[in-house]
ModelCIF file with pLDDT and N, C-alpha, C, O atoms, coordinates in Angstrom:
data_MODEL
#
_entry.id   MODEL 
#
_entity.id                         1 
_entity.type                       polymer 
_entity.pdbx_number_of_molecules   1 
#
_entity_poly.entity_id                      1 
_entity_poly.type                           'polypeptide(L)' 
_entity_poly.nstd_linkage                   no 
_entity_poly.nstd_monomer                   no 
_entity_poly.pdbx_seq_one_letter_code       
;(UNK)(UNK)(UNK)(UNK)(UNK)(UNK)(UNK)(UNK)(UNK)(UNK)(UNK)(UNK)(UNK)(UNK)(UNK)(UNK)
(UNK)(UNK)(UNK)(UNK)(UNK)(UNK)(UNK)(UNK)(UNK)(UNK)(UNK)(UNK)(UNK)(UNK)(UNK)(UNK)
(UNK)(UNK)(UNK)(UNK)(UNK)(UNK)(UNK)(UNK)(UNK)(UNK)(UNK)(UNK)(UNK)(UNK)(UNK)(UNK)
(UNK)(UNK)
;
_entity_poly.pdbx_seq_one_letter_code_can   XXXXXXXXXXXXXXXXXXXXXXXXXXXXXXXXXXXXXXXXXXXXXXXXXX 
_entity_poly.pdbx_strand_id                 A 
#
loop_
_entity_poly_seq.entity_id 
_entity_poly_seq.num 
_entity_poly_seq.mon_id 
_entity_poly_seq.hetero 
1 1  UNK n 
1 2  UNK n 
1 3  UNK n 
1 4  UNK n 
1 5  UNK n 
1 6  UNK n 
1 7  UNK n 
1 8  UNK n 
1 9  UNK n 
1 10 UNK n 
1 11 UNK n 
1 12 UNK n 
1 13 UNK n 
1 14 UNK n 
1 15 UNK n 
1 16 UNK n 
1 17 UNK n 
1 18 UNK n 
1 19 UNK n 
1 20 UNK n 
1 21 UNK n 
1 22 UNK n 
1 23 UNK n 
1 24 UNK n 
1 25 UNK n 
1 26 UNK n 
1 27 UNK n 
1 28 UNK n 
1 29 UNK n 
1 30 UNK n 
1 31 UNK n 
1 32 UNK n 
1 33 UNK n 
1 34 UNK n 
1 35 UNK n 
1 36 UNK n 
1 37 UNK n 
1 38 UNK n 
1 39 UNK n 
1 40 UNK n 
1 41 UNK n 
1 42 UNK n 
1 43 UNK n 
1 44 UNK n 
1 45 UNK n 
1 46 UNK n 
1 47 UNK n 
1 48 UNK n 
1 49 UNK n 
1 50 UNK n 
#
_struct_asym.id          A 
_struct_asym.entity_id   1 
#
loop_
_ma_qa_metric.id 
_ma_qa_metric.mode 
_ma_qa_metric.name 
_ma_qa_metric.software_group_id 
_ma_qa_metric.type 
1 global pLDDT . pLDDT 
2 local  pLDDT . pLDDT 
#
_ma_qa_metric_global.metric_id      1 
_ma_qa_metric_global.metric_value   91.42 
_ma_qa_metric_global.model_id       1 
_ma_qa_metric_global.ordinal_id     1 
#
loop_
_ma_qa_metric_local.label_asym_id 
_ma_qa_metric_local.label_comp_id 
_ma_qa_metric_local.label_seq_id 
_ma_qa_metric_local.metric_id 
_ma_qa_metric_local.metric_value 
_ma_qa_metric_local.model_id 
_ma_qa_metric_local.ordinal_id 
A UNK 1  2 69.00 1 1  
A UNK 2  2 77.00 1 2  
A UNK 3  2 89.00 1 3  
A UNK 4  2 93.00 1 4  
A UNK 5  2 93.00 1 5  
A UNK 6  2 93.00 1 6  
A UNK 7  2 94.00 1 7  
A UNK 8  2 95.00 1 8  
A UNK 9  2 95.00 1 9  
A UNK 10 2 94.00 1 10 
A UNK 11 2 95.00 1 11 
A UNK 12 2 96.00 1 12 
A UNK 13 2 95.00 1 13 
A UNK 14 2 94.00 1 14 
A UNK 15 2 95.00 1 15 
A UNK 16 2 95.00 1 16 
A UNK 17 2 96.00 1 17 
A UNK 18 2 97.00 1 18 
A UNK 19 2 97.00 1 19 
A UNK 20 2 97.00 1 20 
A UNK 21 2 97.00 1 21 
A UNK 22 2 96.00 1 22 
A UNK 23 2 94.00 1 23 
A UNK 24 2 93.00 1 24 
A UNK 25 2 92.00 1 25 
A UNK 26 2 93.00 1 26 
A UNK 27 2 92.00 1 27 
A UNK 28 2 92.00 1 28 
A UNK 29 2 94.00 1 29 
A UNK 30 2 94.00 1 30 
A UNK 31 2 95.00 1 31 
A UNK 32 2 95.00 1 32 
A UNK 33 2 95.00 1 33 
A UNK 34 2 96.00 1 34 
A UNK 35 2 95.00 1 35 
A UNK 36 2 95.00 1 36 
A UNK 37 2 96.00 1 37 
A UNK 38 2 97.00 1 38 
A UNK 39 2 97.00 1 39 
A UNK 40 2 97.00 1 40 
A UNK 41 2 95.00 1 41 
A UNK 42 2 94.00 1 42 
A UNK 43 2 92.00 1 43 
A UNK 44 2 86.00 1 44 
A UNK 45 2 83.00 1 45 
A UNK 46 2 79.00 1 46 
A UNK 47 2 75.00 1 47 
A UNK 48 2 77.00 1 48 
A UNK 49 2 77.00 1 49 
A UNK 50 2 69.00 1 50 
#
loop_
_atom_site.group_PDB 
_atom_site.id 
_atom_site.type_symbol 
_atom_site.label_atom_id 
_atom_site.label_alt_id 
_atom_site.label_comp_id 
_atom_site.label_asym_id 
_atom_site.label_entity_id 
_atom_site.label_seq_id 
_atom_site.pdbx_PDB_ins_code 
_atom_site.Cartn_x 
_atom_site.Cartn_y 
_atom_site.Cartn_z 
_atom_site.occupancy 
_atom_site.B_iso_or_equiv 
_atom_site.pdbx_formal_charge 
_atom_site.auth_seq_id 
_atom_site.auth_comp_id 
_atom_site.auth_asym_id 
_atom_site.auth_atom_id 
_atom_site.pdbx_PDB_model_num 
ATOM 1   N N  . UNK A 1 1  ? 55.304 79.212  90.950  1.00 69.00 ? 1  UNK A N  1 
ATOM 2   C CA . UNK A 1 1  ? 56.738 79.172  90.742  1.00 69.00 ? 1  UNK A CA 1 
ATOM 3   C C  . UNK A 1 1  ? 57.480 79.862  91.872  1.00 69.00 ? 1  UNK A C  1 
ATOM 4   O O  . UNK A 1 1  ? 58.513 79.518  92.445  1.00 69.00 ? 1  UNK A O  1 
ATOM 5   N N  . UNK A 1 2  ? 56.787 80.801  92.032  1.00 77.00 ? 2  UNK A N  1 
ATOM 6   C CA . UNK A 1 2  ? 57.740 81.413  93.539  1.00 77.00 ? 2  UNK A CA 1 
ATOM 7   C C  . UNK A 1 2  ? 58.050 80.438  94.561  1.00 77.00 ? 2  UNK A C  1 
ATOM 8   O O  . UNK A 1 2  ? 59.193 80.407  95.017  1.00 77.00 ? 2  UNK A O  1 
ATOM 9   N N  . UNK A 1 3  ? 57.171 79.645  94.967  1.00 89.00 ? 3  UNK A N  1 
ATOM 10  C CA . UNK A 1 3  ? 57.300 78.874  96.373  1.00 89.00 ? 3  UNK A CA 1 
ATOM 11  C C  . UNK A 1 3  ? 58.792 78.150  95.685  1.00 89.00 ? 3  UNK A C  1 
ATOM 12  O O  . UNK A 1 3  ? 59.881 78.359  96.219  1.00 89.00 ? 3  UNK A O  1 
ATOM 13  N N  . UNK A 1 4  ? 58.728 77.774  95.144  1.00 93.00 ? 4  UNK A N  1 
ATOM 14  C CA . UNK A 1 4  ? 59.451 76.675  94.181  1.00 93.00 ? 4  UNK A CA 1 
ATOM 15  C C  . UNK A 1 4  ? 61.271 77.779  94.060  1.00 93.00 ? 4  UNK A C  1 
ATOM 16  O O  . UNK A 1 4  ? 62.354 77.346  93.668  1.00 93.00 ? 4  UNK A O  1 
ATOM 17  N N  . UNK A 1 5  ? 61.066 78.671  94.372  1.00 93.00 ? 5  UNK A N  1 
ATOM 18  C CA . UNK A 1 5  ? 62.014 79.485  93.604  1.00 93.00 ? 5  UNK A CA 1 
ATOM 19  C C  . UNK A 1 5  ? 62.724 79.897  95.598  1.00 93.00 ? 5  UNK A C  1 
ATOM 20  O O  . UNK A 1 5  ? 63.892 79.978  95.979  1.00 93.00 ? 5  UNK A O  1 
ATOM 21  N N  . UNK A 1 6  ? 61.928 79.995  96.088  1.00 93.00 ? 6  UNK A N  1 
ATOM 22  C CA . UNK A 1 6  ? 61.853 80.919  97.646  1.00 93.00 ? 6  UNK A CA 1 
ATOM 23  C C  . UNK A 1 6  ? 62.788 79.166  98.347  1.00 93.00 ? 6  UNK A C  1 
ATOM 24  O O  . UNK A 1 6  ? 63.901 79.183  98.874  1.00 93.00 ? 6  UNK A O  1 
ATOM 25  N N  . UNK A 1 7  ? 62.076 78.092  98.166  1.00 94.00 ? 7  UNK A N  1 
ATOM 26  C CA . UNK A 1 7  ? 62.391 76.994  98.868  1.00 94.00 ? 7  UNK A CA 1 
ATOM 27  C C  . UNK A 1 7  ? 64.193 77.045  98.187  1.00 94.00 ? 7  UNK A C  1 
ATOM 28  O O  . UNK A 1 7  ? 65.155 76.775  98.907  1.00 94.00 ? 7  UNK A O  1 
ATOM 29  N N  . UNK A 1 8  ? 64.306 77.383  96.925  1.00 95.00 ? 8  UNK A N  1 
ATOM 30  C CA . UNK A 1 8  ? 65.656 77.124  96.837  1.00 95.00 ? 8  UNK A CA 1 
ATOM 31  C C  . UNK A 1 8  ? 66.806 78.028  97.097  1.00 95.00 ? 8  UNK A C  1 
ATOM 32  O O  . UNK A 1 8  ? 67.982 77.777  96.831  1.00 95.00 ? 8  UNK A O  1 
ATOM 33  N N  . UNK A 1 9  ? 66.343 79.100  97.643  1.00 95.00 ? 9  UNK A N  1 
ATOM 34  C CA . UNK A 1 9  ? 66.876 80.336  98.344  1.00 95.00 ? 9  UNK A CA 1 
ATOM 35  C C  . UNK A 1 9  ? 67.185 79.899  99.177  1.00 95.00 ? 9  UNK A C  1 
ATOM 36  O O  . UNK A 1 9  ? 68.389 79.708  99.352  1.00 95.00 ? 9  UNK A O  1 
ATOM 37  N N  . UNK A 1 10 ? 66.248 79.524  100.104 1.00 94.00 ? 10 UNK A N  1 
ATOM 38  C CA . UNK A 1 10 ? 66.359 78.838  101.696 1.00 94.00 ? 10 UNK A CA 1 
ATOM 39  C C  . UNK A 1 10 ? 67.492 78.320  101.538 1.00 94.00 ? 10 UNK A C  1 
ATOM 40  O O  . UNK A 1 10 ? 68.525 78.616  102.137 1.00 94.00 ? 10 UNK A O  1 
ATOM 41  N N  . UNK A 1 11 ? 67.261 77.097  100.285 1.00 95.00 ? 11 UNK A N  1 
ATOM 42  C CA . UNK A 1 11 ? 68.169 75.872  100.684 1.00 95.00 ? 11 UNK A CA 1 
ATOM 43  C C  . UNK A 1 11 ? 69.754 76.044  100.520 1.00 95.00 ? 11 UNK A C  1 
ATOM 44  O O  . UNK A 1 11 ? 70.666 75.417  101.059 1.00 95.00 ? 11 UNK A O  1 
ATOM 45  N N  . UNK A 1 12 ? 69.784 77.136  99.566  1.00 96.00 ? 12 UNK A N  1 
ATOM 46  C CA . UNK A 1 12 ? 71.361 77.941  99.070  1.00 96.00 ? 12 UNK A CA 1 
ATOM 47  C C  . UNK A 1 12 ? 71.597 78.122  100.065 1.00 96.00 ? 12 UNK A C  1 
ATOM 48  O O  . UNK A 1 12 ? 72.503 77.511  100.632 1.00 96.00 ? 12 UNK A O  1 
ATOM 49  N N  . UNK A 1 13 ? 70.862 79.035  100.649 1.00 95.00 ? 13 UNK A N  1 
ATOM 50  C CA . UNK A 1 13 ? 71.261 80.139  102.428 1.00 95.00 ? 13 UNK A CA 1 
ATOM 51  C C  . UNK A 1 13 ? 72.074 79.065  103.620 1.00 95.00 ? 13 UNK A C  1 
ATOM 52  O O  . UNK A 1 13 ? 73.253 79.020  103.971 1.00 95.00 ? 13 UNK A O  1 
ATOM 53  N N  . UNK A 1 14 ? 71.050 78.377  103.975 1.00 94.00 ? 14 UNK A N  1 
ATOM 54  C CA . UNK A 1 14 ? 70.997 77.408  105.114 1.00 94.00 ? 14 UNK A CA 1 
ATOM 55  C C  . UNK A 1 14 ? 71.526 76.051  104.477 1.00 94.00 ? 14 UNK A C  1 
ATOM 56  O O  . UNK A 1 14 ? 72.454 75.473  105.044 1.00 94.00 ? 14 UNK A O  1 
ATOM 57  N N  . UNK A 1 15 ? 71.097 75.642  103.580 1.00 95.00 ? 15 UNK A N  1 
ATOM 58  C CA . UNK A 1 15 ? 72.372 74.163  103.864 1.00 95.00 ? 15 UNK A CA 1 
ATOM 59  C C  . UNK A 1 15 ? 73.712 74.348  102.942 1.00 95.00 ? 15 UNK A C  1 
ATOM 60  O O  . UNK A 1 15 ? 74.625 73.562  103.196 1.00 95.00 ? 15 UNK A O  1 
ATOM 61  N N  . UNK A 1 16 ? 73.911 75.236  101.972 1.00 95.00 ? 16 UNK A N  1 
ATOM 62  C CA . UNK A 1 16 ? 75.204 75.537  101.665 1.00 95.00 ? 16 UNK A CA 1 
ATOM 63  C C  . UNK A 1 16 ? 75.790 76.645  101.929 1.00 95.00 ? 16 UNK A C  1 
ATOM 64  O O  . UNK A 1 16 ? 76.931 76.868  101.524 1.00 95.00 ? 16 UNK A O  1 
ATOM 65  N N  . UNK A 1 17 ? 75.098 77.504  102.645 1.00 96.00 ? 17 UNK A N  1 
ATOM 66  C CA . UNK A 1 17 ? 75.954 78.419  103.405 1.00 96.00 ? 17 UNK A CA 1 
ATOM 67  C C  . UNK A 1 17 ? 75.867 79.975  102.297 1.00 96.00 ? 17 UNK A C  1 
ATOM 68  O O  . UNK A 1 17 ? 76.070 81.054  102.853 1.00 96.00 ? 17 UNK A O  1 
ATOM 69  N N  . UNK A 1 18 ? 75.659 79.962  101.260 1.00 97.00 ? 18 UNK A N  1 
ATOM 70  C CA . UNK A 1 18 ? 75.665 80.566  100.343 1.00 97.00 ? 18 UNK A CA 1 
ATOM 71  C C  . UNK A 1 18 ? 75.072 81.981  100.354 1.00 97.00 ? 18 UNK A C  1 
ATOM 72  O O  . UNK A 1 18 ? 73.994 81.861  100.937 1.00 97.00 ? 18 UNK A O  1 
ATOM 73  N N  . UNK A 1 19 ? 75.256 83.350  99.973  1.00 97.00 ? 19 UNK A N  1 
ATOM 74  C CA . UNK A 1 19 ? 74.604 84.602  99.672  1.00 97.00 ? 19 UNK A CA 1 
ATOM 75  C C  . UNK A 1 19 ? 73.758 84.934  98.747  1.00 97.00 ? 19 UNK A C  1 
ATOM 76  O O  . UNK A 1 19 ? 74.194 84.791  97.604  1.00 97.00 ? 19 UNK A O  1 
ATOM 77  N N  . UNK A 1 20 ? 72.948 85.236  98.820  1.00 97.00 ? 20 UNK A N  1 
ATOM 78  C CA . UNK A 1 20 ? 71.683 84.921  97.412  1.00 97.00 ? 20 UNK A CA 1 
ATOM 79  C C  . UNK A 1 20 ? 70.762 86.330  97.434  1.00 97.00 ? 20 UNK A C  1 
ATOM 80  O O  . UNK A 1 20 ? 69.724 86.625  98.026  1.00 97.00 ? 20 UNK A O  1 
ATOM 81  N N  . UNK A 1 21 ? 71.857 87.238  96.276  1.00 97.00 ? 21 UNK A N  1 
ATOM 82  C CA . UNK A 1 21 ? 70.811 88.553  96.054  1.00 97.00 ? 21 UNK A CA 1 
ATOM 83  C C  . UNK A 1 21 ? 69.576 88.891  94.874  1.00 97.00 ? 21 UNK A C  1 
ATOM 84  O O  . UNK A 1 21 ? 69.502 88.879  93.645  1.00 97.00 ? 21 UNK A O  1 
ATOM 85  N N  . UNK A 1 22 ? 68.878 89.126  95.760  1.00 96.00 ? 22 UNK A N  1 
ATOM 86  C CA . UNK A 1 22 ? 67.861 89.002  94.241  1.00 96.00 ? 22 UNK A CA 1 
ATOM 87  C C  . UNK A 1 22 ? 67.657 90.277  94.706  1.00 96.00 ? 22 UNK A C  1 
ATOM 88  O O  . UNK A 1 22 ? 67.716 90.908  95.761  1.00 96.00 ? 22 UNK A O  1 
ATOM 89  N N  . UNK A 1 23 ? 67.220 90.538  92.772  1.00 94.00 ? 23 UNK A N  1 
ATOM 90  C CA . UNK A 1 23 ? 66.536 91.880  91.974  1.00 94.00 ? 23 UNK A CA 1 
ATOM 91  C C  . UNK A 1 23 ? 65.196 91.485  91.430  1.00 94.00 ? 23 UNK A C  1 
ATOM 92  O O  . UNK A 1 23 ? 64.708 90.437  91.008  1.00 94.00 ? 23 UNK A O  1 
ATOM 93  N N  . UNK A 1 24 ? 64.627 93.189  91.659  1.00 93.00 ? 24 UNK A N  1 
ATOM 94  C CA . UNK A 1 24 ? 63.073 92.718  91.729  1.00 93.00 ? 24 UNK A CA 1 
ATOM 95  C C  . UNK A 1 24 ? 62.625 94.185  91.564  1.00 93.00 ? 24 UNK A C  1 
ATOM 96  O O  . UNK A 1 24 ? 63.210 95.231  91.845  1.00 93.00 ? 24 UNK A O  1 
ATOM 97  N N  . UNK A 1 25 ? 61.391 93.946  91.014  1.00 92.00 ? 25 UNK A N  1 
ATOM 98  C CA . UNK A 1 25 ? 60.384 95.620  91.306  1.00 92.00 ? 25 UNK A CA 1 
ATOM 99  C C  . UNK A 1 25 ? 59.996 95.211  92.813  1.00 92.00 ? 25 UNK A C  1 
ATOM 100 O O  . UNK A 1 25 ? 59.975 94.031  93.164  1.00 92.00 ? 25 UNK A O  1 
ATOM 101 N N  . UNK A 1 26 ? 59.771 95.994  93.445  1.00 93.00 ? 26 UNK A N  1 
ATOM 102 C CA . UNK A 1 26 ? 59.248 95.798  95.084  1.00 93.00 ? 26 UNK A CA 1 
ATOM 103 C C  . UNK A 1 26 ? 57.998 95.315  95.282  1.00 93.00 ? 26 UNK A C  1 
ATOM 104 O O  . UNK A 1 26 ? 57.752 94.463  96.136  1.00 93.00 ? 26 UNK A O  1 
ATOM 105 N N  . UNK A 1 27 ? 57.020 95.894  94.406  1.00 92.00 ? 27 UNK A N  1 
ATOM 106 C CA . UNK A 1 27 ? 55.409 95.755  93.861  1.00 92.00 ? 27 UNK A CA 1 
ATOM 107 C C  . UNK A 1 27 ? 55.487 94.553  93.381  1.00 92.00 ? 27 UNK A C  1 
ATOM 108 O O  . UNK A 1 27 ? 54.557 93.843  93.765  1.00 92.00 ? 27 UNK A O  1 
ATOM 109 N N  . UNK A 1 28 ? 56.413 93.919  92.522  1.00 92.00 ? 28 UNK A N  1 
ATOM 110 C CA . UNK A 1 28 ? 55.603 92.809  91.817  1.00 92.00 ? 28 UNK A CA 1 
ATOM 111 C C  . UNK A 1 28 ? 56.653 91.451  92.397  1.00 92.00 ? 28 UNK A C  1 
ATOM 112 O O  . UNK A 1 28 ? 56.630 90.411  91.739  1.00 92.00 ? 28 UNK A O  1 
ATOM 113 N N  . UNK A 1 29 ? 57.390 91.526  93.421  1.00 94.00 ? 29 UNK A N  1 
ATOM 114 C CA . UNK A 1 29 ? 58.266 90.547  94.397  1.00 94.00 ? 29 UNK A CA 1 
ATOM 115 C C  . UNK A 1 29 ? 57.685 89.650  95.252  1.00 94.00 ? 29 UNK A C  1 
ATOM 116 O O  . UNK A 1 29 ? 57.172 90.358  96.119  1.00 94.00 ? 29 UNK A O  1 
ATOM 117 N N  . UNK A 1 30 ? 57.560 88.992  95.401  1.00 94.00 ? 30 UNK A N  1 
ATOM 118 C CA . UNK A 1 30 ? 56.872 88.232  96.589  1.00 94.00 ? 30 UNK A CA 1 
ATOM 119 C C  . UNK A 1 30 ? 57.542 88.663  97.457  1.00 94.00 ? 30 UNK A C  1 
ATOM 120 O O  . UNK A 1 30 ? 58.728 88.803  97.160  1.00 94.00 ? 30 UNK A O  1 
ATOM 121 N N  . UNK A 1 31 ? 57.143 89.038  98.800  1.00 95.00 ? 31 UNK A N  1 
ATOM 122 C CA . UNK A 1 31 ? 57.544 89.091  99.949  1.00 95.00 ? 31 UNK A CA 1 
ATOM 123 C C  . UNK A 1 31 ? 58.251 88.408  100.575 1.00 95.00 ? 31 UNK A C  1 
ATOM 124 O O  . UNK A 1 31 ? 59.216 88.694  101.284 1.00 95.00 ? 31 UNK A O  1 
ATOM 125 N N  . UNK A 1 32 ? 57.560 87.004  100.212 1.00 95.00 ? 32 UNK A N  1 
ATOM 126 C CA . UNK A 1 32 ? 58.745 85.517  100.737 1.00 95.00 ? 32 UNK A CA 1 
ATOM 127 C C  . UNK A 1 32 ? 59.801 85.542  100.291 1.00 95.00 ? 32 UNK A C  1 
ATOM 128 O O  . UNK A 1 32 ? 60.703 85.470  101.125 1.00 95.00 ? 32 UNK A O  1 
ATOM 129 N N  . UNK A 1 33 ? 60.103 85.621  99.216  1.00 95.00 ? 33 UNK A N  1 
ATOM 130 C CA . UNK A 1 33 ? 60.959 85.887  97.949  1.00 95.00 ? 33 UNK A CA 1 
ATOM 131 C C  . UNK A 1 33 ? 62.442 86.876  98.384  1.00 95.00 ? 33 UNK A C  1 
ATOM 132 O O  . UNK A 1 33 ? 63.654 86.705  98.254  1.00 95.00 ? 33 UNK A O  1 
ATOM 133 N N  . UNK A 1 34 ? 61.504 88.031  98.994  1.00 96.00 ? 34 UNK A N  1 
ATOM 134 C CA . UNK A 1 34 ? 62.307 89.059  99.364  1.00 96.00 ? 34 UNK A CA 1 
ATOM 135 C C  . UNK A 1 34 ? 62.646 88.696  100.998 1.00 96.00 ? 34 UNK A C  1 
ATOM 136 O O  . UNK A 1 34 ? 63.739 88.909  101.523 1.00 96.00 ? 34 UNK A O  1 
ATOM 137 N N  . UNK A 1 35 ? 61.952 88.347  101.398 1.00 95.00 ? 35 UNK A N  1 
ATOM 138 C CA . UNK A 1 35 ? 62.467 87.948  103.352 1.00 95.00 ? 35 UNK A CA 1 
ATOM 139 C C  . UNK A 1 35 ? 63.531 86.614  102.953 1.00 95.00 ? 35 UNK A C  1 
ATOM 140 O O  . UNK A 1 35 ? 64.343 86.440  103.861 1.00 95.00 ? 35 UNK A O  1 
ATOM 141 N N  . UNK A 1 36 ? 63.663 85.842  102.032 1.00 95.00 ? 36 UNK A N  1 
ATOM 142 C CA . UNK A 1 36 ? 64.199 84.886  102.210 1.00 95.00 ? 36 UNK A CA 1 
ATOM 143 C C  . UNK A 1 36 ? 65.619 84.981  101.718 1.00 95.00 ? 36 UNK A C  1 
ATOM 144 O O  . UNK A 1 36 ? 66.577 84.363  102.181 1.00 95.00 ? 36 UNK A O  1 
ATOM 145 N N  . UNK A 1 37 ? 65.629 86.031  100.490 1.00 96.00 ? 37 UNK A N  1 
ATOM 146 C CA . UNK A 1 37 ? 67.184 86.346  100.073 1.00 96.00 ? 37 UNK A CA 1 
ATOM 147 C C  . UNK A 1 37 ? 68.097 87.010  101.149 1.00 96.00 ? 37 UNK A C  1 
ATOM 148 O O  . UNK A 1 37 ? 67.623 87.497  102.176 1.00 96.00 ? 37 UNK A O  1 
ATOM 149 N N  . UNK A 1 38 ? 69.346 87.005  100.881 1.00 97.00 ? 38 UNK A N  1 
ATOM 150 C CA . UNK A 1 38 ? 70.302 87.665  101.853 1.00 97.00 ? 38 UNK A CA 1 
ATOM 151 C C  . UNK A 1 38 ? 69.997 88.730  101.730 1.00 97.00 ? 38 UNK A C  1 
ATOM 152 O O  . UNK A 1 38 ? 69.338 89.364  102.554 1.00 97.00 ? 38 UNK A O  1 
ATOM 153 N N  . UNK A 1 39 ? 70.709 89.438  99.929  1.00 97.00 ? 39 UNK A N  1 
ATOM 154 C CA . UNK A 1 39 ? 69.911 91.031  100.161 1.00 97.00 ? 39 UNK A CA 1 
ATOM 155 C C  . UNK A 1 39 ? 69.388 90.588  98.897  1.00 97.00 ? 39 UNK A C  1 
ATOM 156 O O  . UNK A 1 39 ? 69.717 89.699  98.111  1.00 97.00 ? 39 UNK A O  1 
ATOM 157 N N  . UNK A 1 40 ? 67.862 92.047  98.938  1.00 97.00 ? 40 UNK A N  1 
ATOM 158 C CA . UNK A 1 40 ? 67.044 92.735  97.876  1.00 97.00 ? 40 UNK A CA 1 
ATOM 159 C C  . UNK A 1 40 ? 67.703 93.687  97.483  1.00 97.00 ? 40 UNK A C  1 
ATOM 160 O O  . UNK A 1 40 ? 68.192 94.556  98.205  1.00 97.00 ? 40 UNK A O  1 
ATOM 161 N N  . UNK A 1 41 ? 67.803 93.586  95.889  1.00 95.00 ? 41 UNK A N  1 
ATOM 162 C CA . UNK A 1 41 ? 67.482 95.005  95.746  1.00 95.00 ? 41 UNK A CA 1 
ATOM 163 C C  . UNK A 1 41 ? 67.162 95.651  94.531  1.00 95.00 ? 41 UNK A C  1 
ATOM 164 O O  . UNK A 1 41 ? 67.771 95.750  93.466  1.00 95.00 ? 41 UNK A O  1 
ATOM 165 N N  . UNK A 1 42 ? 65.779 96.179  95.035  1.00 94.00 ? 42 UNK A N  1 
ATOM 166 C CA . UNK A 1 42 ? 65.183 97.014  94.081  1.00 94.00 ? 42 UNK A CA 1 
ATOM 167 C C  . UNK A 1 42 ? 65.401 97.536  92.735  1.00 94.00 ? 42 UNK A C  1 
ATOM 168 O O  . UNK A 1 42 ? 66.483 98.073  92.497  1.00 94.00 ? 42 UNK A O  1 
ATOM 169 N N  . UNK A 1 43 ? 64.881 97.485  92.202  1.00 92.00 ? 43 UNK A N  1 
ATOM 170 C CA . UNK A 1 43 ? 64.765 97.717  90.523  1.00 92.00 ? 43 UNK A CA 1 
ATOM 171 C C  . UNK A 1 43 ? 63.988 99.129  90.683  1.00 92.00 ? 43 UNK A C  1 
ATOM 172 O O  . UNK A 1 43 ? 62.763 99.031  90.755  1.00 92.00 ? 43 UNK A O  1 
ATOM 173 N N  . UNK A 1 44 ? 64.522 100.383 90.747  1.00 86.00 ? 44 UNK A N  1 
ATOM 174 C CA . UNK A 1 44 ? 64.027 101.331 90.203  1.00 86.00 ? 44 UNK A CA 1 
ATOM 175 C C  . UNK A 1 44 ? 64.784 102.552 88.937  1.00 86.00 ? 44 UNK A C  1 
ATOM 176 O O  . UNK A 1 44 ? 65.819 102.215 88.361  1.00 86.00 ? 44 UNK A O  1 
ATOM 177 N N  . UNK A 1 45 ? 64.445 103.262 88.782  1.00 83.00 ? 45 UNK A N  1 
ATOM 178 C CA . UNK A 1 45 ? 64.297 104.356 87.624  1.00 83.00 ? 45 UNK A CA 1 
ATOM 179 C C  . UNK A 1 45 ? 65.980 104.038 87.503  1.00 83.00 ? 45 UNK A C  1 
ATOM 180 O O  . UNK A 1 45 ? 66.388 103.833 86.360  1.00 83.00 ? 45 UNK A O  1 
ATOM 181 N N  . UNK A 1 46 ? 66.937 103.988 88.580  1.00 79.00 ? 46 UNK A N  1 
ATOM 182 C CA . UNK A 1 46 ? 68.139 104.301 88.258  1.00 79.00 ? 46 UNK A CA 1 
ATOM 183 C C  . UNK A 1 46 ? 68.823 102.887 87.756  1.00 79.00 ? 46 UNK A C  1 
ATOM 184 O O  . UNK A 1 46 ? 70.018 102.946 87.467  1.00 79.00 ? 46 UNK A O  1 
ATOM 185 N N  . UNK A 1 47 ? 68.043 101.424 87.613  1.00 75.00 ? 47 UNK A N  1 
ATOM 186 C CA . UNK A 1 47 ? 68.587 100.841 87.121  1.00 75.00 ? 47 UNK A CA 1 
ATOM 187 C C  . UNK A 1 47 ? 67.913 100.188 85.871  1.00 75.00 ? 47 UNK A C  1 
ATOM 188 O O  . UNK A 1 47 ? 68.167 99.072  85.419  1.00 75.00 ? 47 UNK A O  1 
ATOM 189 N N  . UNK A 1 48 ? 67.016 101.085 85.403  1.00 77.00 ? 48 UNK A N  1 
ATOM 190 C CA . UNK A 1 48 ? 65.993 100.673 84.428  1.00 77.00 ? 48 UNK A CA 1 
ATOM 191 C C  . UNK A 1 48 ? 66.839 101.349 83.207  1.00 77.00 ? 48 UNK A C  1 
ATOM 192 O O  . UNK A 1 48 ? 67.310 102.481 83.316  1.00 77.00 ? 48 UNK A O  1 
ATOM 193 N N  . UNK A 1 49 ? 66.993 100.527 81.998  1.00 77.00 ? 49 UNK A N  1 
ATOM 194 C CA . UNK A 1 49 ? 67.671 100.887 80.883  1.00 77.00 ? 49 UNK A CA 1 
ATOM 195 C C  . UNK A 1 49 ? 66.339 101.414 80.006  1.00 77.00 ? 49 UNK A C  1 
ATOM 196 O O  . UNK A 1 49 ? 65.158 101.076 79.925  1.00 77.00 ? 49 UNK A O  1 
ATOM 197 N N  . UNK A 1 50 ? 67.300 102.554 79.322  1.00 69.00 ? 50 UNK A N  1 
ATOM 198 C CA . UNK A 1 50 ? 66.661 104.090 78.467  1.00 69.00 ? 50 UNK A CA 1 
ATOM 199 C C  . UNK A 1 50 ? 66.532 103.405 77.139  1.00 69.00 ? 50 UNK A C  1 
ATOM 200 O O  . UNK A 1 50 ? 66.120 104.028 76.161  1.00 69.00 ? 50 UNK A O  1 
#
């Protein structure tokens, strides 16, 4: 599912021009996933609900 998910990042970015932030644990993100969004950002302690 990632490839599938990463290709439509791309396609937001580059053929509609679009900003595309994804949230993620860093550990369990694909890398592609994360190089391919505009911004990452991280899921830690301070946005994890109590």
């Amino acid at each position: 599912m990632t490839d599938k998910v990463v290709i439509l990042v791309d396609k937001l970015r580059q053929d509609k021009g679009k900003h595309v932030e994804v949230y993620g644990v860093p550990s369990l993100t694909a890398s592609s996933l994360i190089k391919a969004a505009s911004k990452f950002n991280p899921i830690d302690e301070e946005l994890l609900l109590n």
